[in-house]
ROVEXTI-582258 format. One record per residue (C-alpha): x, y, z; residue in one letter. Coordinates in steps of 0.5 Angstrom, whole numbers, always signed. Layout:
REM ROVEXTI-582258
ATOM      u      v      w  res
ATOM      X      Y      Z    A
...
//
This chain:
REM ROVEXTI-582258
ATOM      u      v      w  res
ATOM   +188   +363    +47    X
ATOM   +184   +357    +51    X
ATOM   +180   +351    +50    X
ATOM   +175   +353    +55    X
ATOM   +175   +345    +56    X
ATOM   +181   +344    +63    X
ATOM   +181   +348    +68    X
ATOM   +187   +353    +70    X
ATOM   +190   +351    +77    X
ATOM   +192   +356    +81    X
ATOM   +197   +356    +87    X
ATOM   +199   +360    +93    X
ATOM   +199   +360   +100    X
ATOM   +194   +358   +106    X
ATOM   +194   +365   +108    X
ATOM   +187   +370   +108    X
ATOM   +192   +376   +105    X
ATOM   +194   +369    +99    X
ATOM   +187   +368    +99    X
ATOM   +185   +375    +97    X
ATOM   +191   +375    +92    X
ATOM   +188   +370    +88    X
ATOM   +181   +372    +89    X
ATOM   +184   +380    +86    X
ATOM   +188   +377    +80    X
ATOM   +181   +372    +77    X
ATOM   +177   +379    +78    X
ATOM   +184   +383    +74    X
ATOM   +182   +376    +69    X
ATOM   +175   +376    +68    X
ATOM   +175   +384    +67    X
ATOM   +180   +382    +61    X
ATOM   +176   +375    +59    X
ATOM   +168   +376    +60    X
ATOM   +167   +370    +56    X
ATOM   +169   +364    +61    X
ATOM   +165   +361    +66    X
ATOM   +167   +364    +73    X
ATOM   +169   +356    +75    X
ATOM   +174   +357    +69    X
ATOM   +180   +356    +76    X
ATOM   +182   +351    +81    X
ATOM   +186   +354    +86    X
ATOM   +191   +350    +90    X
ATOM   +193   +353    +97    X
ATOM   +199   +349   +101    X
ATOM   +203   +351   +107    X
ATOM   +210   +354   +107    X
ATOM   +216   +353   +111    X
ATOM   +215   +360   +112    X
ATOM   +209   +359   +115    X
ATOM   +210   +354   +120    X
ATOM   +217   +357   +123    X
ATOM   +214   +362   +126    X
ATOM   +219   +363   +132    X
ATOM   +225   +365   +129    X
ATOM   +226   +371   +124    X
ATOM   +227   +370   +117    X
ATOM   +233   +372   +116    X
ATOM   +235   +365   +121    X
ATOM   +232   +360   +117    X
ATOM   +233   +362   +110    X
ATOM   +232   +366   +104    X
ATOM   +226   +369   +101    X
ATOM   +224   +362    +98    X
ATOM   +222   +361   +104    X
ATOM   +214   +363   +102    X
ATOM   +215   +359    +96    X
ATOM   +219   +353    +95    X
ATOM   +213   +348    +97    X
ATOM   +209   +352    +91    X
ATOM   +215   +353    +86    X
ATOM   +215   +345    +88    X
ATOM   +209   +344    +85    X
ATOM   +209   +348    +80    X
ATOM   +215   +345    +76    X
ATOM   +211   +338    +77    X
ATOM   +205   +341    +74    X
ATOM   +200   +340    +79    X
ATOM   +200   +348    +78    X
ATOM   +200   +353    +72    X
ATOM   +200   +360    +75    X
ATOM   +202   +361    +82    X
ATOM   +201   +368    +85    X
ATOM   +205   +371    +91    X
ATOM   +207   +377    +94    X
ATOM   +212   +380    +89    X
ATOM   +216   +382    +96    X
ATOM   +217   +375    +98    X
ATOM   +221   +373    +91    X
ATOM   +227   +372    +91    X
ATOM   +231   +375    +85    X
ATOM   +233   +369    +81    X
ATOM   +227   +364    +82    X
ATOM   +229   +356    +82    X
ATOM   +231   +353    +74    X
ATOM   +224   +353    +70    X
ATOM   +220   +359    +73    X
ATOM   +219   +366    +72    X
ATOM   +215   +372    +72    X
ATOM   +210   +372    +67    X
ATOM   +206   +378    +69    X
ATOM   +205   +384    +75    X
ATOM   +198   +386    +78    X
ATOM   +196   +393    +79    X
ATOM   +201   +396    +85    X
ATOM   +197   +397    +91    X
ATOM   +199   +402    +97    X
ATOM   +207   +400    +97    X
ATOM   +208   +404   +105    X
ATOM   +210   +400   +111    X
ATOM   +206   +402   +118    X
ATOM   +206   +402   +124    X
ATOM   +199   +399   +128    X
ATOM   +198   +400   +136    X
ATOM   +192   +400   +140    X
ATOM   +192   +407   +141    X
ATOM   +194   +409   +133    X
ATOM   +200   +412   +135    X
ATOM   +205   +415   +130    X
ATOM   +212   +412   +130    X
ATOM   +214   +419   +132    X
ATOM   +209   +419   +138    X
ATOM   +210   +413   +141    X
ATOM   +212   +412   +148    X
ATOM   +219   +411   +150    X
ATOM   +222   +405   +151    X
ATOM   +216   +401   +147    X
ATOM   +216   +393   +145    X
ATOM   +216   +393   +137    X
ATOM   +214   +386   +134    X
ATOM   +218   +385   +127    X
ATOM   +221   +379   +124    X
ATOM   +225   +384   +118    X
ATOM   +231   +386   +118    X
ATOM   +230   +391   +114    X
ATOM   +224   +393   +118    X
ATOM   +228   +393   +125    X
ATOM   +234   +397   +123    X
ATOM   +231   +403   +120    X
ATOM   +226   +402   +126    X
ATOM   +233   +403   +130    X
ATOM   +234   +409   +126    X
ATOM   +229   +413   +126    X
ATOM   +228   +411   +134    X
ATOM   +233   +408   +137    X
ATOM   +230   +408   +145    X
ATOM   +225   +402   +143    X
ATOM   +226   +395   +144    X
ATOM   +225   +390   +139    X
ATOM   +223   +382   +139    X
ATOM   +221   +378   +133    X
ATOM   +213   +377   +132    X
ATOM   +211   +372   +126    X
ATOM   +204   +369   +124    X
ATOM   +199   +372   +119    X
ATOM   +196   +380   +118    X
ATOM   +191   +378   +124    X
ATOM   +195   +374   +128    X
ATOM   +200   +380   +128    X
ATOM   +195   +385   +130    X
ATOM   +191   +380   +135    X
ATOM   +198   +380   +139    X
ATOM   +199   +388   +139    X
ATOM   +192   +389   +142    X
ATOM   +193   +383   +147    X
ATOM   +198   +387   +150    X
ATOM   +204   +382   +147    X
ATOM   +206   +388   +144    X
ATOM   +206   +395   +143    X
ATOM   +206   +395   +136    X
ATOM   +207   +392   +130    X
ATOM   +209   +393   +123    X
ATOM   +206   +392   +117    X
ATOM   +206   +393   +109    X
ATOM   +199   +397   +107    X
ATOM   +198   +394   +101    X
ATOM   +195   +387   +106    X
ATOM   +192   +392   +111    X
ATOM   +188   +395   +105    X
ATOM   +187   +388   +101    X
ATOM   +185   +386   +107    X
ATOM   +180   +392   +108    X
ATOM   +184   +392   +115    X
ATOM   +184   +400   +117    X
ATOM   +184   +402   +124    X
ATOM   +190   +403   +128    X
ATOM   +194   +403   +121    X
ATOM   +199   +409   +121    X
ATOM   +203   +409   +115    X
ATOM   +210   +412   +115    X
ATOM   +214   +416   +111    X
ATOM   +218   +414   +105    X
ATOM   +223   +419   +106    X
ATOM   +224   +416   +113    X
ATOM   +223   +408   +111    X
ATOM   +224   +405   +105    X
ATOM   +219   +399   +104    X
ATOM   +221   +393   +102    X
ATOM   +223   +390    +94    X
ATOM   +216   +390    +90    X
ATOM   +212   +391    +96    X
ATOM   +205   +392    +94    X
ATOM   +205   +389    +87    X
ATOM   +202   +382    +87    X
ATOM   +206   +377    +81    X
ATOM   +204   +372    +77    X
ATOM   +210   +366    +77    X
ATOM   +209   +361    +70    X
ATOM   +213   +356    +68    X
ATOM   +219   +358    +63    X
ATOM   +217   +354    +57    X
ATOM   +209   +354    +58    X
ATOM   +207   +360    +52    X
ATOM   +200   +359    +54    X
ATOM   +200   +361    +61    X
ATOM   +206   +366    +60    X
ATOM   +201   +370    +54    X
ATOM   +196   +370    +60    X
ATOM   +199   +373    +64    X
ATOM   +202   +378    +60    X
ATOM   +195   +380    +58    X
ATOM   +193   +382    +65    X
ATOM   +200   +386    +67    X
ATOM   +199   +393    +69    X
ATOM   +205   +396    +65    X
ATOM   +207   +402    +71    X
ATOM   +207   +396    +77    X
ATOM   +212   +392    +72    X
ATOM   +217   +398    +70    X
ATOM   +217   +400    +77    X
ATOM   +218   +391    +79    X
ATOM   +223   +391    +75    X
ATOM   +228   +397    +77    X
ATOM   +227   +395    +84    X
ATOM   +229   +387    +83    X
ATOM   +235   +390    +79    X
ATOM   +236   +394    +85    X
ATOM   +235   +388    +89    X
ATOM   +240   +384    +84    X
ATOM   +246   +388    +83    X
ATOM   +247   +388    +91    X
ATOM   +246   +381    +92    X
ATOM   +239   +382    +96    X
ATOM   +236   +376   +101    X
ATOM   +233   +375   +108    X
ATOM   +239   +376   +110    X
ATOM   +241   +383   +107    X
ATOM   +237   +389   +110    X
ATOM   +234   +392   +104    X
ATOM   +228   +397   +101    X
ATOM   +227   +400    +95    X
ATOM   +222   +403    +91    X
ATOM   +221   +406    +83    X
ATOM   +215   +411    +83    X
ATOM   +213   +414    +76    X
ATOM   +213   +421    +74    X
ATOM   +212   +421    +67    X
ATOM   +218   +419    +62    X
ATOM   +221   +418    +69    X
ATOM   +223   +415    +75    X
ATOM   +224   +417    +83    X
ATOM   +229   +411    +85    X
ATOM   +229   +411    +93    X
ATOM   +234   +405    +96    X
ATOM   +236   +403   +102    X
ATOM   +241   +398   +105    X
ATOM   +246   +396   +111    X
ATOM   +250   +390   +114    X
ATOM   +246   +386   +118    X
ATOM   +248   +389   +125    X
ATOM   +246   +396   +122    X
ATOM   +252   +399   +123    X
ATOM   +253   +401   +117    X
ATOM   +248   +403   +112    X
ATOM   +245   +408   +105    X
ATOM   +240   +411   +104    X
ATOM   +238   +415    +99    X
ATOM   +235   +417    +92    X
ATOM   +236   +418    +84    X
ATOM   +232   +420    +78    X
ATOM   +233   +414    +74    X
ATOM   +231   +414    +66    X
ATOM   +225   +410    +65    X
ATOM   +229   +407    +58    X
ATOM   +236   +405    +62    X
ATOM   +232   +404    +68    X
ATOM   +233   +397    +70    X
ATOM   +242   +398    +68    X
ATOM   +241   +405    +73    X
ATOM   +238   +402    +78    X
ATOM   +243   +395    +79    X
ATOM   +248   +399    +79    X
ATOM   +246   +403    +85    X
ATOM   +245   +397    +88    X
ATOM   +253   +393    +86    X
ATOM   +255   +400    +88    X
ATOM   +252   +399    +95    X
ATOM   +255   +392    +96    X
ATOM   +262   +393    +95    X
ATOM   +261   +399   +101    X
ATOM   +257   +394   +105    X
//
């Protein structure tokens, strides 16, 4: 499949969560193809605009290529062949010329709730500050308690965590799939499904290829996890039939259960005035046509 002889360039972004994704899909490679030198990569790591406006939600400022237009950039320009990303950040029609080659092994797909003192979000007190930068995030939040003030917090996993527990913040909210890549395990409490639906992919790293480049599309192909790409594309057909964006307050999740799939799903306008949520047994053969067409359901109500 490869000459061996030109190193492959990764790209991603700058950080430690990005870090460790490219580090998690060599090892998925290597496990795969033993007999290539450890060196057999180049990674390439760049700042997003996602990354240096951080004092604004996202739903202000763009759309999901926000974490990814500086790398699709390059990626188109050939400077990179495989660009790894949080599949949650992917907006569901990627620029002309790239596509999603392969999906890795889902990890923990639950939203928690981190605090100093490891507080459920059934216990914590009245009134408390919540940092969040996600629409979906703060209006289930408000669904569930609505007593509690919330404010925009950005920047990284650990500079998150860093402003709860310097007092900036009461809590925060974060995905357990980066808490756990990042071995990160105290003062996480995960929430329930059943009361907060966690964002489109969540937990599932994907593998972006250019469209016309079989070799790298073979490769990636070969290092999918058939479970977490079935579940990635009802939830990005889910995604695709309401039209989803930052700006469109949206979760879904597809979870295997033997020749089917449980399909949870929520959304809402933007203010949270109006919103569904809800969840179906959807065929695993027709399950990307069922599931697109909840999600056009829902956006012709909202």
């Amino acid at each position: 499949m490869f000459n061996g002889k030109k190193k492959i360039i990764l790209g991603s972004r700058k950080s430690p969560l990005a870090r460790k994704q490219v580090e998690i899909f060599k090892k998925s490679f290597f496990e795969k193809f033993s007999n290539y030198p450890k060196d057999f990569f180049k990674e390439i790591y760049l700042s997003t605009k996602g990354d240096l406006v951080i004092d604004k939600k996202l739903s202000e400022i763009g759309n999901k290529g926000l974490f990814t237009k500086e790398i699709d950039n390059a990626q188109i320009k050939n400077k990179i062949d495989i660009s790894i990303h949080s599949l949650k950040d992917l907006p569901y029609k990627l620029p002309d010329g790239l596509i999603i080659g392969g999906y890795l092994s889902r990890e923990d797909y639950r939203d928690a709730i981190i605090s100093p003192k490891n507080e459920t979000i059934s216990k914590i007190k009245e009134g408390s500050n919540i940092g969040t930068s996600s629409l979906r995030r703060e209006i289930q939040l408000k669904i569930i308690r609505p007593d509690l003030k919330i404010n925009i917090i950005r920047g990284n996993i650990q500079t998150r965590i860093k402003k709860v527990l310097n007092g900036s913040y009461d809590a925060t909210l974060l995905a357990m799939a980066g808490l756990k890549r990042l071995e990160i395990k105290d003062k996480a409490n995960p929430l329930n499904i059943n009361d907060f639906i966690p964002a489109v992919g969540q937990g599932i790293i994907a593998l972006v290829v250019r469209a016309d480049d079989q070799t790298f599309i073979e490769l990636a192909d070969k290092v999918t996890d058939v479970n977490s790409k079935i579940e990635a594309l009802s939830e990005r057909s889910f995604l695709h039939g309401i039209d989803g964006s930052c700006q469109t307050p949206v979760g879904a999740l597809a979870l295997l259960q033997k020749n089917k799939i449980l399909f949870h799903y929520f959304a809402s306008n933007r203010d949270g005035s109006i919103y569904k949520k809800g969840k179906k047994y959807v065929s695993i053969k027709t399950c990307e046509e069922e599931c697109y067409k909840i999600g056009k359901s829902l956006s012709k109500i909202l």
